[in-house]
LUMTORFI-652407 format. One record per residue (C-alpha): residue number from 1; x, y, z; residue in three letters. Coordinates in nm, 4 decimals, always signed. Example, Ala and Ser with C-alpha at 12.3 -4.5 7.8 and 13.67 -1.06 7.14 Angstrom:
! LUMTORFI-652407
+-----+----------+----------+----------+---------+
| num |     east |    north |       up | residuo |
+-----+----------+----------+----------+---------+
|   1 |  +1.2300 |  -0.4500 |  +0.7800 |     Ala |
|   2 |  +1.3670 |  -0.1060 |  +0.7140 |     Ser |
+-----+----------+----------+----------+---------+
! end
This chain:
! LUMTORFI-652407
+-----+----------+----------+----------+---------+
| num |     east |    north |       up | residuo |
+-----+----------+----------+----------+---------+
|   1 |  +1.1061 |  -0.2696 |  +1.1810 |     Unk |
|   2 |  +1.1695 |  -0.5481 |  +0.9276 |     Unk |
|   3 |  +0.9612 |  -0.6380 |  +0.6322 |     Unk |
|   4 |  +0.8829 |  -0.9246 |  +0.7662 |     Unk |
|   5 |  +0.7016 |  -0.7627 |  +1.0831 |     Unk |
|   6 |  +0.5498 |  -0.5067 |  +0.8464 |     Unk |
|   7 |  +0.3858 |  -0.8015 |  +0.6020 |     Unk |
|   8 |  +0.2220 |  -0.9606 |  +0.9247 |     Unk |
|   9 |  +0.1359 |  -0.6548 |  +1.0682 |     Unk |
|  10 |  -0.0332 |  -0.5123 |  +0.7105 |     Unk |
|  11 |  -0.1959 |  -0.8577 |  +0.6872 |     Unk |
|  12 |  -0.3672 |  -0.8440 |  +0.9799 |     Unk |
|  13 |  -0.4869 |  -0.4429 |  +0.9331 |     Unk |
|  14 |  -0.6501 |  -0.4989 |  +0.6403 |     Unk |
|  15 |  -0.8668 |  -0.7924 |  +0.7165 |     Unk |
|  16 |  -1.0052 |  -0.5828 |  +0.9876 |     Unk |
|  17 |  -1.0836 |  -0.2616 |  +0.7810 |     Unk |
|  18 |  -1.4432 |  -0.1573 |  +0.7752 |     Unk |
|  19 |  -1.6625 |  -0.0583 |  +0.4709 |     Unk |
|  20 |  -1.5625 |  +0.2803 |  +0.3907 |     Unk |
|  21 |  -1.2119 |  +0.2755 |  +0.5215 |     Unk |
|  22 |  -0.9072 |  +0.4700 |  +0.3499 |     Unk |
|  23 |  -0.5755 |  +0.3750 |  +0.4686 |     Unk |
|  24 |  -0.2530 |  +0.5685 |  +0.2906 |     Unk |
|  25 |  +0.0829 |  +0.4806 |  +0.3939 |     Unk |
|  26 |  +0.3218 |  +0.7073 |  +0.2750 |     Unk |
|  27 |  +0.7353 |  +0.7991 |  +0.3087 |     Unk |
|  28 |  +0.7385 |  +1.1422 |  +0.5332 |     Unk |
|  29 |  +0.8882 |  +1.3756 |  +0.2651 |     Unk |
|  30 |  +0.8141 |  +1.7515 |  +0.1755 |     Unk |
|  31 |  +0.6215 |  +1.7076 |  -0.1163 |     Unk |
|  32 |  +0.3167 |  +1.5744 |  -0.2206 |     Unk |
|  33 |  +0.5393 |  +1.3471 |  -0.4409 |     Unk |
|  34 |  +0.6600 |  +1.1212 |  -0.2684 |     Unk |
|  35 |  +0.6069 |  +0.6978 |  -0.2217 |     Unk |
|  36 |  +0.2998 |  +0.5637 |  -0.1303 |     Unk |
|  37 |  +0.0778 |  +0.2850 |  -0.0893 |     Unk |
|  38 |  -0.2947 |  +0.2819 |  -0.0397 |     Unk |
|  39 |  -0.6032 |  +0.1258 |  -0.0105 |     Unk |
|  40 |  -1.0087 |  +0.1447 |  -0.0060 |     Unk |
|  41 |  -1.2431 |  -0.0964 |  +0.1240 |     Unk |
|  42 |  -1.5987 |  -0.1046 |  -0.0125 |     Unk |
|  43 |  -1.8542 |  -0.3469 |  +0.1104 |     Unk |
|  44 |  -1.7563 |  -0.5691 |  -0.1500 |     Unk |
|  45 |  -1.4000 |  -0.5327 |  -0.2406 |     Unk |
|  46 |  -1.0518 |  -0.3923 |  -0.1706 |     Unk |
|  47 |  -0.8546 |  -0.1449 |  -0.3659 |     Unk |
|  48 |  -0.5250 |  -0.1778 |  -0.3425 |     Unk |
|  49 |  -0.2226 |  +0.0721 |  -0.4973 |     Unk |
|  50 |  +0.1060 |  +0.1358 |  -0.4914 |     Unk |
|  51 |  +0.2352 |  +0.4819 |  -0.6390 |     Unk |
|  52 |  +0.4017 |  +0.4858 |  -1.0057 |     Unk |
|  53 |  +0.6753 |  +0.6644 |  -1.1512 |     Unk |
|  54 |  +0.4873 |  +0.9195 |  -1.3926 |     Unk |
|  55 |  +0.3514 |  +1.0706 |  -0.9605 |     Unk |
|  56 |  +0.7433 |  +1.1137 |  -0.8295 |     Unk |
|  57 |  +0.9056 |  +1.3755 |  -0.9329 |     Unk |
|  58 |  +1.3119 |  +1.2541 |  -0.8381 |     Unk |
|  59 |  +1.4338 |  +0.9710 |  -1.0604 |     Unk |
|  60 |  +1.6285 |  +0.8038 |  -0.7724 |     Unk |
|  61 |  +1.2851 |  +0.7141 |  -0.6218 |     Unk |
|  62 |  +1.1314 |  +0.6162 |  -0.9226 |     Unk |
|  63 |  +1.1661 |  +0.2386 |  -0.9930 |     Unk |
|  64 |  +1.4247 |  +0.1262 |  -1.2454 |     Unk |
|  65 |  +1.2773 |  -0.0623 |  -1.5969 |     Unk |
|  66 |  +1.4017 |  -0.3936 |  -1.3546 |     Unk |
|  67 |  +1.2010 |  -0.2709 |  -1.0657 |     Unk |
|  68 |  +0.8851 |  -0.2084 |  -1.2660 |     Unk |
|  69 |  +0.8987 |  -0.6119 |  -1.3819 |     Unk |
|  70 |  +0.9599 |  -0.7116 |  -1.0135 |     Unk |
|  71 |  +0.6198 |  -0.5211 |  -0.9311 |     Unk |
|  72 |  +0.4255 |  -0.6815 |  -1.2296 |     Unk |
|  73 |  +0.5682 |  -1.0634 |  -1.1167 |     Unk |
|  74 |  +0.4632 |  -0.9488 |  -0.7600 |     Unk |
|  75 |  +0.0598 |  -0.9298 |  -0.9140 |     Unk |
|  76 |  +0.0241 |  -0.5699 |  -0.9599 |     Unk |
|  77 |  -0.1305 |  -0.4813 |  -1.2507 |     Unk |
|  78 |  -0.0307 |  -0.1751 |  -1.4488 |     Unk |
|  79 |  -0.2488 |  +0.1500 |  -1.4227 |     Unk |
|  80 |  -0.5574 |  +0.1871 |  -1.6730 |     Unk |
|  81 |  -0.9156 |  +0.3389 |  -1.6970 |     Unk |
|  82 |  -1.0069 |  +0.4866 |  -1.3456 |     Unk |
|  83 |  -0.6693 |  +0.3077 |  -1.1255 |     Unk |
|  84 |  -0.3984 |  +0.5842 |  -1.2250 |     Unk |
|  85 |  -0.1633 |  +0.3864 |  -1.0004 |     Unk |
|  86 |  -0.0357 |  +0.0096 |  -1.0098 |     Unk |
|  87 |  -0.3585 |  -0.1961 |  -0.8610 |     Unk |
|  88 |  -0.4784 |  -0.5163 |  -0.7123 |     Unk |
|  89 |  -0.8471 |  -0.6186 |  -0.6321 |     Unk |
|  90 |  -1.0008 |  -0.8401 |  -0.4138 |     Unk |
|  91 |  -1.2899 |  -0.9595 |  -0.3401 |     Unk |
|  92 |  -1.4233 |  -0.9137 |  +0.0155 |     Unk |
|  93 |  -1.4552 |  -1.0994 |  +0.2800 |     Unk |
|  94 |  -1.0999 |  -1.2101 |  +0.1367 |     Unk |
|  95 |  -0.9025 |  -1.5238 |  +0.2898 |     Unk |
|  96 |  -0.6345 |  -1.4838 |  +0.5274 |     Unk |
|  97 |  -0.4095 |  -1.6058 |  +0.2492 |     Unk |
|  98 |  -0.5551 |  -1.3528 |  +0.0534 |     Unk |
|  99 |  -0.4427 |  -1.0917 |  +0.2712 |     Unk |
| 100 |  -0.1325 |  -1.2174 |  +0.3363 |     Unk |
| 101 |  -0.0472 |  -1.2348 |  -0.0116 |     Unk |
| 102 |  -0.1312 |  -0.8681 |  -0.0682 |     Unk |
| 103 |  +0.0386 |  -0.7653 |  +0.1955 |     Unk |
| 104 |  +0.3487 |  -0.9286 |  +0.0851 |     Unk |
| 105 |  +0.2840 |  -0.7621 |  -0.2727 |     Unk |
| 106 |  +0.3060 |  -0.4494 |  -0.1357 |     Unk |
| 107 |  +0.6124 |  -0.5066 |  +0.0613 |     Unk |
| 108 |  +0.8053 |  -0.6520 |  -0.2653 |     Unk |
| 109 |  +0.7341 |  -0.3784 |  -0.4649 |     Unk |
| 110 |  +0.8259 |  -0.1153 |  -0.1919 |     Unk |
| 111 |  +1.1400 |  -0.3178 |  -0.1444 |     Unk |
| 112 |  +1.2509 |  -0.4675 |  -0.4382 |     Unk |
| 113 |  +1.0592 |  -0.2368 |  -0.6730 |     Unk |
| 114 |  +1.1359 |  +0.0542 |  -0.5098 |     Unk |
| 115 |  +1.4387 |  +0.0090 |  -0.3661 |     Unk |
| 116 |  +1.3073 |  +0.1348 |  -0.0442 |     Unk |
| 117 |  +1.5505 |  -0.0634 |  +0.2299 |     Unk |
| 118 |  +1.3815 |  +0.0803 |  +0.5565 |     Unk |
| 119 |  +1.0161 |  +0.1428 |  +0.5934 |     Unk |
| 120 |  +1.0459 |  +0.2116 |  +0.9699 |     Unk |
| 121 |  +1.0098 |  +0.6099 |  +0.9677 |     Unk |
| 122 |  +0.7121 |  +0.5912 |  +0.6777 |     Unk |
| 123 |  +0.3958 |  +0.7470 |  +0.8246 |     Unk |
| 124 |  -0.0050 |  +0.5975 |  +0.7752 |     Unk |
| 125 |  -0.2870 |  +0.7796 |  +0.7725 |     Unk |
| 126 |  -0.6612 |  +0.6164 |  +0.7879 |     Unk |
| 127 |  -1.0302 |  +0.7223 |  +0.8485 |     Unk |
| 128 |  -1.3392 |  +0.5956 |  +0.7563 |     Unk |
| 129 |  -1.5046 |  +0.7796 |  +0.4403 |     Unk |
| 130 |  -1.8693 |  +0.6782 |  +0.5680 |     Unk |
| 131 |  -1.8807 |  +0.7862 |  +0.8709 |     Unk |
| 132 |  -1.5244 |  +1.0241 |  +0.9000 |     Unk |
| 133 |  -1.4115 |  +0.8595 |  +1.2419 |     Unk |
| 134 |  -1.0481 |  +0.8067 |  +1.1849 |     Unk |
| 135 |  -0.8873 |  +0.4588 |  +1.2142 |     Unk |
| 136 |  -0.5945 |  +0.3337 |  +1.4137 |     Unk |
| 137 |  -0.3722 |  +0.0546 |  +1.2948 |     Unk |
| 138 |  -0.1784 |  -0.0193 |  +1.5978 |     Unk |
| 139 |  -0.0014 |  -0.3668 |  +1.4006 |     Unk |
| 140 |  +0.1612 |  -0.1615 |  +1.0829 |     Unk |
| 141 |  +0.3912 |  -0.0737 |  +1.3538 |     Unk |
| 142 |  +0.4139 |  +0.3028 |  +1.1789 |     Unk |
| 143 |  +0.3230 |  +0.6089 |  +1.3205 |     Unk |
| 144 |  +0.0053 |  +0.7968 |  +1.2285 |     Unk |
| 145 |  +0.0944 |  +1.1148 |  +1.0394 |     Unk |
+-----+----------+----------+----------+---------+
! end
């Protein structure tokens, strides 16, 4: 999968996620340390995060000084009071555009911030907090973990 499938794809997920939906995607490692990006939809907003380096443990999957400036030009604002992780907000319903432009945050900083050149073998895993049915998201084109 390219990024540009994966932008489209995350684009459309997320303007379909119910109230009380939790969606992680996540690199399949052995360790709770690893690369991640996530999200929470309220009835009035989405959360959205991408992992920093003070939650990986390996420095060559931390992002370089260089790769943490190419996440804050990408809109992702730098962790503080209760967001432990780099964050964006918006307001929901959100714009396609909106969405779009999220999406593509998330795949710069993965990429470029990260250094991450496949995301093809990452994993996702979603459910509803509300009511605890899970949630497929057959266009990420990523297998549920």
């Amino acid at each position: 999968m390219d990024w540009e499938a994966f932008t489209v794809g995350l684009a459309e997920e997320l303007a379909n996620l119910p109230a009380g939906a939790l969606v992680v995607i996540l690199e399949p490692v052995e360790t709770d340390r690893q690369r991640y990006v996530q999200f929470a939809q309220s009835s009035t907003e989405l959360f959205a995060y991408v992992v920093v380096n003070s939650f990986l443990e390996r420095d060559e999957v931390r992002a370089t000084p260089r790769g943490e400036e190419v996440i804050m030009d990408a809109g992702w604002r730098c962790p503080e009071g209760m967001h432990e992780n780099w964050w964006q907000e918006l307001r929901w319903p959100a714009s396609s555009r909106q969405y779009r432009d999220l999406a593509r945050a998330i795949a710069i900083a993965l990429r470029d911030g990260y250094r991450i050149g496949d995301i093809s073998h990452w994993r996702y895993r979603a459910w509803n907090e509300e009511t605890g049915d899970l949630i497929e998201l057959p266009k990420l084109g990523l297998a549920r973990e």
